[in-house]
Structures are given as structure tokens and as C-alpha cells.
Residue, then its C-alpha position, 0 to 999 in steps of 0.5 A: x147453971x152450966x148451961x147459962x155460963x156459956x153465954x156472954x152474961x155478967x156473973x150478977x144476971x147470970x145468977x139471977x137468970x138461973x135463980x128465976x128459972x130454978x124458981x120457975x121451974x118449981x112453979x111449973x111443977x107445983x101447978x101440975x102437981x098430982x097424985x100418982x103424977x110419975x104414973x100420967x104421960x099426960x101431967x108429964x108431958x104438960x109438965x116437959x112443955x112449959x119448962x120448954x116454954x119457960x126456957x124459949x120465952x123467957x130466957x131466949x126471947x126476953x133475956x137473950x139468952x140462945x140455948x139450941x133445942x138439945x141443950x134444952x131438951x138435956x136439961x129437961x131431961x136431967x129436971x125431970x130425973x130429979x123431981x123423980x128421984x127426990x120423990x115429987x109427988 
């Protein structure tokens, strides 16, 4: 993940933390996960929420990795693109 090698991380937990978060990430969407989900603001909004607290708990505070609200926010954005387009449902 570009966004985690701007960090002072060795390349083995660099690969590791963007495996855990790719693999958190697809948790996060199947837990939400429901019929006509693209049409509910509200599963999307659940959805945009715990990726955000995933990337705040997790990768700030327990892995110390400092990612600034825009960062964060562009790659939500760019997850959410994704998932639309490779048609999660």
C-alpha cells in the first residue's frame, strides 16, 4: 500500500500491516454486506465509519503508523470506488 511506505516501517511489517488492512477491509465489507447495499447511505456510511475506525485504532494507535485525516479519507474513497465498480454487492 503507497500509503504505508511513506512511513519508517521495515519492508516485512510494511507488508504485513497492508495485508491485515486489505484483509480487514474485506471483513468490514462482508459484515455490511446486503442487497441493494450501493442504493442504502446508510450500510455506506457504516461501511466508510469502520474502515475509518480500522485505520485510526489499528494502524495509528496499535501499529503507529500516523496516516492525516486526508490520506485516510482518499483511500476510503478510492476503497469505496472499488467495491462499486468490481460489483460488491
Amino acid at each position: 500500500m503507497p500509503f504505508l511506505g511513506k512511513h519508517e516501517i521495515d519492508e516485512e511489517n510494511l507488508e504485513i500491516a497492508a495485508a491485515d488492512t486489505a484483509i480487514a477491509i474485506h471483513g468490514i465489507f462482508e459484515k455490511h454486506k446486503k442487497v441493494h447495499f450501493w442504493d442504502d447511505e446508510d450500510a455506506q456510511k457504516q461501511t466508510v465509519n469502520e474502515i475509518d475506525d480500522y485505520f485510526y485504532d489499528e494502524l495509528k494507535t496499535e501499529r503507529g503508523i500516523e496516516l492525516s485525516l486526508d490520506p485516510m479519507d482518499d483511500i476510503i474513497e478510492r476503497v469505496m470506488q472499488v467495491a462499486k465498480h468490481r460489483g460488491y454487492k
